[in-house]
RODO-2510 file (C-alpha; in nm, 4 decimals, decimal comma):
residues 381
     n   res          X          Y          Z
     1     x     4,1423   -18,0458    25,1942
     2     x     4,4191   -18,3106    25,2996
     3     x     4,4926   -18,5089    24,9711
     4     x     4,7856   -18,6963    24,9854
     5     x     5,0815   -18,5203    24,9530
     6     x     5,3198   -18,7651    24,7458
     7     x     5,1058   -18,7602    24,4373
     8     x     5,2216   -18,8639    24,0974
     9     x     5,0444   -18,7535    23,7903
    10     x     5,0526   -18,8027    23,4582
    11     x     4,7930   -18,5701    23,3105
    12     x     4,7310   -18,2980    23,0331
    13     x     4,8493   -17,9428    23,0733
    14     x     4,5376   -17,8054    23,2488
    15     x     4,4696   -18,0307    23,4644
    16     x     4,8386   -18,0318    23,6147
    17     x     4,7938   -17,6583    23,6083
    18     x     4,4694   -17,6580    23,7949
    19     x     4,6002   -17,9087    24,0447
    20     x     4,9358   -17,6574    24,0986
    21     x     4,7211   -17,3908    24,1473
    22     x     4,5090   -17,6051    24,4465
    23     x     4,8816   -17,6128    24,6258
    24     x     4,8820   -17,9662    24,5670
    25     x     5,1994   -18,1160    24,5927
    26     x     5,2925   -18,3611    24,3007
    27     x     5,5569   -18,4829    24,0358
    28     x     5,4677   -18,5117    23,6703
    29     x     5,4961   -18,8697    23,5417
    30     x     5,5138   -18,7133    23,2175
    31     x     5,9330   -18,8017    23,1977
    32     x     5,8908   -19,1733    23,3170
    33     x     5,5740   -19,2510    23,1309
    34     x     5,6839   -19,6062    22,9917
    35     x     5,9896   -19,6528    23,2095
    36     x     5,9734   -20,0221    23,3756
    37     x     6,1904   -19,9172    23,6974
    38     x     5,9704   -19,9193    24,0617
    39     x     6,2147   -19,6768    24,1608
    40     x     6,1431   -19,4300    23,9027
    41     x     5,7571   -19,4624    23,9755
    42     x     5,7135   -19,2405    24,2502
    43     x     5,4199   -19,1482    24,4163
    44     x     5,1556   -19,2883    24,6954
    45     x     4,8545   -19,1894    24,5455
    46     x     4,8825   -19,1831    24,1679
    47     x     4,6185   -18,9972    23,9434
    48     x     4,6475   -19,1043    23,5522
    49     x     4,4615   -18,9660    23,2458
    50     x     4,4350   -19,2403    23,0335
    51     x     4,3943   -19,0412    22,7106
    52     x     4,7958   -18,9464    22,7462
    53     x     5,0197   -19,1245    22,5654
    54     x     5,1964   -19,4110    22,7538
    55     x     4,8991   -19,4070    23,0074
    56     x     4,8121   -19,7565    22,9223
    57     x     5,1633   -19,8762    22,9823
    58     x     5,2189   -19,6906    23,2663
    59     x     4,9150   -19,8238    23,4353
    60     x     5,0443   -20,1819    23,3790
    61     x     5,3715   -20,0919    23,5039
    62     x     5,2522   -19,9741    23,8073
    63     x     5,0222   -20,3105    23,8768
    64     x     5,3243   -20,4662    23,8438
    65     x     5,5768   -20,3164    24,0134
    66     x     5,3647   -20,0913    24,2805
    67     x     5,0499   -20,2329    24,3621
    68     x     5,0525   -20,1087    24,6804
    69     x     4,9412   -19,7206    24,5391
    70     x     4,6201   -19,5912    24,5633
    71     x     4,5486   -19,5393    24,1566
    72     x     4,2733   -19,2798    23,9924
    73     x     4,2419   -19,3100    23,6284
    74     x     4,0306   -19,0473    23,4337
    75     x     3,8941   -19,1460    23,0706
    76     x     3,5541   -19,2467    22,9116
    77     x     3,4992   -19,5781    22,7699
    78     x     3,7614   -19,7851    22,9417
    79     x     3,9164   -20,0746    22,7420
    80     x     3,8994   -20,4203    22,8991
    81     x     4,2541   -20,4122    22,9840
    82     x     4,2839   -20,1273    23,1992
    83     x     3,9764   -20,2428    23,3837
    84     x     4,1592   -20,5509    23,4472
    85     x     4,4854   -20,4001    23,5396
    86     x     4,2632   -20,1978    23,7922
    87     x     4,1339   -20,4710    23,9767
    88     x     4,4961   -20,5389    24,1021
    89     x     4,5251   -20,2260    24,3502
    90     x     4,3705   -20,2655    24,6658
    91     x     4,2153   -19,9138    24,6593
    92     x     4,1422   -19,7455    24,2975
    93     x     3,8431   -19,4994    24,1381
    94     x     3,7577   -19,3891    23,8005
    95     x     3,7023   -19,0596    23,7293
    96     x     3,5332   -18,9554    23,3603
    97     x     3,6884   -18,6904    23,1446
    98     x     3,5021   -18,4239    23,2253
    99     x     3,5032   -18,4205    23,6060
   100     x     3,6034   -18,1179    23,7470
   101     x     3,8627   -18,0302    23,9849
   102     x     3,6574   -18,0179    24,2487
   103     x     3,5133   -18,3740    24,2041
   104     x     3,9057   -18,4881    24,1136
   105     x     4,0423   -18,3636    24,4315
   106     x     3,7759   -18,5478    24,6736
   107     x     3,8420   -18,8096    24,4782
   108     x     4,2003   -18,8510    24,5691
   109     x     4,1283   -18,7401    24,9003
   110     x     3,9197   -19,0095    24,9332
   111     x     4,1295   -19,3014    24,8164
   112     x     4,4302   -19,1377    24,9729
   113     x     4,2547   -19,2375    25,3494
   114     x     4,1959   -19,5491    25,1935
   115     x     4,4773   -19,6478    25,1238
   116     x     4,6094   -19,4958    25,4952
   117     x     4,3436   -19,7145    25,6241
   118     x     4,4062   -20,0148    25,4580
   119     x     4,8301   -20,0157    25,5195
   120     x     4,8046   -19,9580    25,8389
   121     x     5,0329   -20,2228    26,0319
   122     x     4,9005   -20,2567    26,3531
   123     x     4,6820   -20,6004    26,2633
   124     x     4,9296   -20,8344    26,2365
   125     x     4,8997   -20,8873    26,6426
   126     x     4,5488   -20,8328    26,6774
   127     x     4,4794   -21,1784    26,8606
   128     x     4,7196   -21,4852    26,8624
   129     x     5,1076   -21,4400    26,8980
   130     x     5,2938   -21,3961    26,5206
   131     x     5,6520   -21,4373    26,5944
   132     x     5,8443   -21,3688    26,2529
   133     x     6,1887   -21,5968    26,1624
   134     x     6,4201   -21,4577    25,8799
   135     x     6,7422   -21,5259    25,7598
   136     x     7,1119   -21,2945    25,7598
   137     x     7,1921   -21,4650    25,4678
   138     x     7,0730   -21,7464    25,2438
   139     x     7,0630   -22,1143    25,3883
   140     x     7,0796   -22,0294    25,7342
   141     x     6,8051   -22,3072    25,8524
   142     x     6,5108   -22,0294    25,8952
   143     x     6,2442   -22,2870    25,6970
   144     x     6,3453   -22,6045    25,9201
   145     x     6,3506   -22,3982    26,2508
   146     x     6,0222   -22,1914    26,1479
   147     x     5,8907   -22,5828    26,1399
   148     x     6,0433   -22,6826    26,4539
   149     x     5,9109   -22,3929    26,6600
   150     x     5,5572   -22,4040    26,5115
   151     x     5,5883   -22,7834    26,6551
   152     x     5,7803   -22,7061    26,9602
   153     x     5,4500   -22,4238    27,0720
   154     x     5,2038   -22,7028    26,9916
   155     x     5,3974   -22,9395    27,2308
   156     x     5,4650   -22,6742    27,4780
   157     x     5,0619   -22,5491    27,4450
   158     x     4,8958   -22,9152    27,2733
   159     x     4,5410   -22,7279    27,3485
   160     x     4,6178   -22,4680    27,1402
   161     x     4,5836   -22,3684    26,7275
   162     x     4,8970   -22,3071    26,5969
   163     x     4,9156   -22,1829    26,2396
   164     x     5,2743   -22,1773    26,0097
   165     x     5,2694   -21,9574    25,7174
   166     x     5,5320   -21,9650    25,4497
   167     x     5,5656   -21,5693    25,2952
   168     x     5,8367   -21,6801    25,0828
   169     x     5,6600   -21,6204    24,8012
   170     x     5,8814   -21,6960    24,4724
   171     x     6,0231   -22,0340    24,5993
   172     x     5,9014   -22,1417    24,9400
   173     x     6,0390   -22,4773    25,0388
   174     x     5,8046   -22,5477    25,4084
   175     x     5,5272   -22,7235    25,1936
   176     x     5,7796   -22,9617    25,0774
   177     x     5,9114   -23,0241    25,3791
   178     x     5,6346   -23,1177    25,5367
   179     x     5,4870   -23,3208    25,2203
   180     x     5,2313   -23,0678    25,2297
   181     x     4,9904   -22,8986    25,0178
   182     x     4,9980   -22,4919    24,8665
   183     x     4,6929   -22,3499    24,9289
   184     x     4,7447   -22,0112    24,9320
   185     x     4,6420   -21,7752    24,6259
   186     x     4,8536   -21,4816    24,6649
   187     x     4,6717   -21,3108    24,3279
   188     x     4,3291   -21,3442    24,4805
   189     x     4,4028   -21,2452    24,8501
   190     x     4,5478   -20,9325    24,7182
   191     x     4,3061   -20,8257    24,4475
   192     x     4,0733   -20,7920    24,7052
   193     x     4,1999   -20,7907    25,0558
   194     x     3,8434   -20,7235    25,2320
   195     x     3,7211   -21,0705    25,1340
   196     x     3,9722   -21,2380    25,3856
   197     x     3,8132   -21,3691    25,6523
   198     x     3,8602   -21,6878    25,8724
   199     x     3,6342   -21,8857    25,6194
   200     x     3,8463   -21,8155    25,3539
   201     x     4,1906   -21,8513    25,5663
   202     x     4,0709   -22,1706    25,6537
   203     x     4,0397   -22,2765    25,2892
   204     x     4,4386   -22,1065    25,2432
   205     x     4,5127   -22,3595    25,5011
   206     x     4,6233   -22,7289    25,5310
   207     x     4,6119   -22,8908    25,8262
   208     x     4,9564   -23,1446    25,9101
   209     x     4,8716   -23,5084    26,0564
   210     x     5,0141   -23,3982    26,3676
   211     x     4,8121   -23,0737    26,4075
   212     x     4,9664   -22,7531    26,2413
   213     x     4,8215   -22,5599    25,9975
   214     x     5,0092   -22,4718    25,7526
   215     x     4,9962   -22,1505    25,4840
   216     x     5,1735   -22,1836    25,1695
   217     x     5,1232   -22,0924    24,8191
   218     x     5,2664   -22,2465    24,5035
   219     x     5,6447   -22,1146    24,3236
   220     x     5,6026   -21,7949    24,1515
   221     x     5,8820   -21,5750    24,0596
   222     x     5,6842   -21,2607    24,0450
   223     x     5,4835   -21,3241    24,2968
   224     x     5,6904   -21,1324    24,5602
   225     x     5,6101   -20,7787    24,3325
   226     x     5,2094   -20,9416    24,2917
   227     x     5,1937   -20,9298    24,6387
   228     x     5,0898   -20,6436    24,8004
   229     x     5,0971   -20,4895    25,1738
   230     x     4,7265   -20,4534    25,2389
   231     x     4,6718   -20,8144    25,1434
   232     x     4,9690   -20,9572    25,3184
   233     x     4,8748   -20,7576    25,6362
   234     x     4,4903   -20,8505    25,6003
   235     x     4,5923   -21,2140    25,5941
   236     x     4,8293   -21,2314    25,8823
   237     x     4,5092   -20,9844    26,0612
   238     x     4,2723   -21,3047    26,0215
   239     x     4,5263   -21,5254    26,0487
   240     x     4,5961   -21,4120    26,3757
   241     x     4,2201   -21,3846    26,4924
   242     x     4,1519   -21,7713    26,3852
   243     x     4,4733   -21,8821    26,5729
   244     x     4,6403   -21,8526    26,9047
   245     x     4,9855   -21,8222    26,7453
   246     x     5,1190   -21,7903    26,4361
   247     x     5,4952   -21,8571    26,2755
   248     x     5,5712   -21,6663    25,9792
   249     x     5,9065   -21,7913    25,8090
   250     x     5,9869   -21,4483    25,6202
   251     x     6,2288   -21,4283    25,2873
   252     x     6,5924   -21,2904    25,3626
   253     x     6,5302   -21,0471    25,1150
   254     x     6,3617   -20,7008    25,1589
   255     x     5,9889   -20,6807    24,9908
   256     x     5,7557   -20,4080    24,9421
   257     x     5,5479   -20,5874    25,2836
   258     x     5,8032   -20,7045    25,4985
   259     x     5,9062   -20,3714    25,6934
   260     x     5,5150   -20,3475    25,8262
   261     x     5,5374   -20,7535    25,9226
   262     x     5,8755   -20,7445    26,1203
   263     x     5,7617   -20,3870    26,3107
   264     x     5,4289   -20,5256    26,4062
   265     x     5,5589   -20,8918    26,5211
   266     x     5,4699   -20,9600    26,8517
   267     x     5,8274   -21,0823    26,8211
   268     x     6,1294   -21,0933    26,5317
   269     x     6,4076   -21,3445    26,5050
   270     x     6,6827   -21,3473    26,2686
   271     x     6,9005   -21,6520    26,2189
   272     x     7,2854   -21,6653    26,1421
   273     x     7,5153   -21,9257    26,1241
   274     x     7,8854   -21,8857    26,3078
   275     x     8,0602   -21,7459    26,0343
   276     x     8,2365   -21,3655    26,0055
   277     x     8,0018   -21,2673    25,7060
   278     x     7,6814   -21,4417    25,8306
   279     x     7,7574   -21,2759    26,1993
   280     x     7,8166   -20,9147    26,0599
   281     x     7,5018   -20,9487    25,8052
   282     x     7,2771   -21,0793    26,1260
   283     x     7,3843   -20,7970    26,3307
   284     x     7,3292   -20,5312    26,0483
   285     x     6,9618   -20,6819    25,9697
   286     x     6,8508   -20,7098    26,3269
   287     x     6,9641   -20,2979    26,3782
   288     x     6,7288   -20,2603    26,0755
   289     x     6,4432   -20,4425    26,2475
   290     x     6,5162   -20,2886    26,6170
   291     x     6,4836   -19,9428    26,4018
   292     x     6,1270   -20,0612    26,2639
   293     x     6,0287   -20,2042    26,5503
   294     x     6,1329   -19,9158    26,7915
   295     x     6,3891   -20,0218    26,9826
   296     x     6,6450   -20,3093    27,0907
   297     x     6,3598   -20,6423    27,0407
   298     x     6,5299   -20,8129    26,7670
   299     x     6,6390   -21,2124    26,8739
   300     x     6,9909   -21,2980    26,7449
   301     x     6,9670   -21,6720    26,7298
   302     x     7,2772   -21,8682    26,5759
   303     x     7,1843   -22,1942    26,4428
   304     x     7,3662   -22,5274    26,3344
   305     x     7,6070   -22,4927    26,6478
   306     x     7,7928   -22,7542    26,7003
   307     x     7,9227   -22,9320    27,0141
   308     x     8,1934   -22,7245    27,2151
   309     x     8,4758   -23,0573    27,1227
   310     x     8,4317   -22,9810    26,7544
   311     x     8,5047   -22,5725    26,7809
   312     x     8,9164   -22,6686    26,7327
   313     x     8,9314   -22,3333    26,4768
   314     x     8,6080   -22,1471    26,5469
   315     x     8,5644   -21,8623    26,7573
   316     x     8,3481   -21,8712    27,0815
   317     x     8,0542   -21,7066    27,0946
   318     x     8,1381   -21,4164    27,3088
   319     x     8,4239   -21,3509    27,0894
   320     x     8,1142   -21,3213    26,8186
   321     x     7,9188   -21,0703    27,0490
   322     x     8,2157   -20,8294    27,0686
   323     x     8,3152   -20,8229    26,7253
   324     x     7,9370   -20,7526    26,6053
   325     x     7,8610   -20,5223    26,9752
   326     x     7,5625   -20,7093    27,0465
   327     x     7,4470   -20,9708    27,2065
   328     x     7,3368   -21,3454    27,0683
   329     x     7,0294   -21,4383    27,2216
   330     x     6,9612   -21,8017    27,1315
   331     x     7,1705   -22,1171    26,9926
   332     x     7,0461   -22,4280    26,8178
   333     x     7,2576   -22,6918    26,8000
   334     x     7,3251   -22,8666    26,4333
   335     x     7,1680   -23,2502    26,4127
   336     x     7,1746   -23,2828    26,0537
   337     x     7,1118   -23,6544    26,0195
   338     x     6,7965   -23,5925    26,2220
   339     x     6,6831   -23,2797    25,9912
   340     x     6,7486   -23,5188    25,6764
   341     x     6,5235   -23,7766    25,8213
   342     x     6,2361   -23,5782    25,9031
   343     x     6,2149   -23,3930    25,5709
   344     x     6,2564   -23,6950    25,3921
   345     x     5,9043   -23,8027    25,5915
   346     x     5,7232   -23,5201    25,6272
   347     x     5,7567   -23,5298    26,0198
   348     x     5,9242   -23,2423    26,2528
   349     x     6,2396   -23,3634    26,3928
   350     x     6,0946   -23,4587    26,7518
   351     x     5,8990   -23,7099    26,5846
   352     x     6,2212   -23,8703    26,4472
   353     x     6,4511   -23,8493    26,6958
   354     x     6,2927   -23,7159    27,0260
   355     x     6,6154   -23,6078    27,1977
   356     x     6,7796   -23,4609    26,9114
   357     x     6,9985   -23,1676    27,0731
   358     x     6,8239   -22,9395    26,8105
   359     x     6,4813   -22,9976    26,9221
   360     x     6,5858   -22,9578    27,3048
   361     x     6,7355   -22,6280    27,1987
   362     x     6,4263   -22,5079    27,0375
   363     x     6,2192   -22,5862    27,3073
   364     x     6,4184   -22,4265    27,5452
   365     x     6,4204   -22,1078    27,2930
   366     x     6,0173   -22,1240    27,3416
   367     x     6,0067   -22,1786    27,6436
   368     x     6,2371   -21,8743    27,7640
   369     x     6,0456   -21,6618    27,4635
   370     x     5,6972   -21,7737    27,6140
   371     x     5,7632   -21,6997    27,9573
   372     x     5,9535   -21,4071    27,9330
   373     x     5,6210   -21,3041    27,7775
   374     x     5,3809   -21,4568    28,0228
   375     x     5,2289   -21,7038    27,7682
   376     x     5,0360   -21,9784    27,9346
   377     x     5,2759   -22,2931    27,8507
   378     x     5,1876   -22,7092    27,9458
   379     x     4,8365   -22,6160    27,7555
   380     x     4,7521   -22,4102    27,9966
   381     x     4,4606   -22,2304    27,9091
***
């Protein structure tokens, strides 16, 4: 019998005896019942007697703040409410009150490989090319040049389906700067992740007058914890099947989904500005996402550079490299006029100002990406 070891529990005194006595490793939920901190939630594969006190609560919390867990709940009779609140886990059973330890451990055996099966985070490059953009710190440009790249492939590729999709959740900002539509329904892809298919990404999509589709879905402050990994994964899966590349523009901060999208990538970028703090917080994050990813992949790209005449008190960039030991692989030069312009229309910059210095440098940033992966570029097939 493999259950899963990381089990939490919150059950009555036999059970939690009977389950010690299988040599099943677990913690007893019985101190945090109630308590609205993740962190003191622990557990992969969480097994809850609903006829304990706090169950009910507990249950909620967990939909909440960890609906990424595999969750078995054991009672007769079940209100409406917990029915409901189990609808938001990805995998989940019921069990009745008089199933026996036999039938509870196959049980969480069962949704334990389940779970394995459905987190695992090898999909996201299953066809097309998902290159991820995220940001050292806050404002560093990652929306505008997630935009500009997703343009720059079509240009570089015109015969070929490029998709954009916006994961930051609580307040993403790409819709609006394309004049777009939010299509995407976070709370249904993740209640039930198996229903995603290219039909259904399709209808998550909108499709920009000059030939991007874009993924975005509507300002919700919880909807970073709503989220969870199988659905997130599952989408970029599809996503990735329907289209031969695919730009994710990825919040700064950490979520419970983002470590199995940045190690999967076919490839990561994370944006910083020339600054001390901005430089030090790039080079920290992409050490993070080398360490996910397996090794040294991570591309350093500093953005809203500015021409060599106007550097009078910065630092040059192989100054930066040495103080952060490691090396910046990419620039993009600032053209903020430009940037203004096109957001105010609902264009990408090219179609503003054609040889605006940032779009040359993003197309040069492709173009060494693409071919130092062998992509086909000039829409070659």
């Amino acid at each position: 019998m493999n259950t899963h070891p990381h089990l939490a529990v919150l059950a009555g005194e036999t059970l939690t005896t009977a389950l010690n006595g299988r040599g099943i490793a677990s913690e007893s939920l019985g101190i945090v019942a109630g308590q609205p901190h993740a962190t003191e939630l622990p557990g992969d594969v969480v097994l809850i007697d609903l006829s304990c006190a706090n169950a009910q609560s507990l249950l909620e919390s967990y939909a909440l703040r960890r609906p990424d867990v595999a969750m078995v709940v054991i009672g007769n009779d079940l209100q409406a409410d917990a029915v409901r609140t189990l609808f938001r886990f990805p995998v989940s059973d019921i069990l009745s009150s008089d199933s026996n330890i036999s039938d509870i451990l196959a049980t969480l055996e069962d949704v334990s490989a389940r779970r394995n099966q459905a987190n695992a985070p090898s999909p996201v490059n299953a066809g097309g090319e998902c290159w991820v953009l995220t940001g050292a710190v806050g404002g560093a440009g990652v929306t505008t040049l997630a935009i500009e790249m997703a343009f720059s492939v079509l240009r570089s590729a015109p015969a070929r389906r490029i998709a954009l999709v916006d994961l930051n959740l609580t307040d993403g900002t790409t819709a609006a700067f394309l004049d777009g539509q939010k299509k995407l329904d976070v709370a249904a892809l993740c209640a039930d992740p198996e229903r995603i298919d290219e039909t259904l990404v399709r209808a998550y999509s909108w499709e920009h007058p000059k030939g991007i589709f874009l993924m975005a879905a509507a300002r919700n402050p919880k909807a970073d914890l709503q989220a969870s990994e199988a659905g997130i994964l599952k989408l970029l899966d599809v996503t990735c099947s329907a289209f031969e590349h695919v730009i994710v523009d990825l919040p700064r901060h950490r979520t419970p989904w983002s470590d199995a999208i940045v190690s999967a990538a076919d490839e990561a970028f994370v944006l910083s500005e020339l600054t001390v703090p901005s430089l030090h917080s790039a080079a920290d994050l992409c050490r993070d996402i080398d360490g996910l990813r397996g090794g040294p992949s991570t591309r350093l790209v500093l953005n809203r550079m500015f021409a060599k005449r106007s550097h009078r008190n910065a630092f040059p960039v192989d100054k930066a490299e040495r103080a952060i030991h490691r090396q910046i692989d990419h620039s993009v030069r600032s053209d903020w006029e430009s940037a203004r312009m096109a957001v105010n229309l609902g264009l990408p910059i090219a179609q503003v100002k054609s040889r605006s210095p940032l779009v040359k440098d993003i197309d040069d940033m492709v173009e060494a990406v693409r071919s130092a992966r062998d992509l086909p570029l000039q829409g070659a097939a």
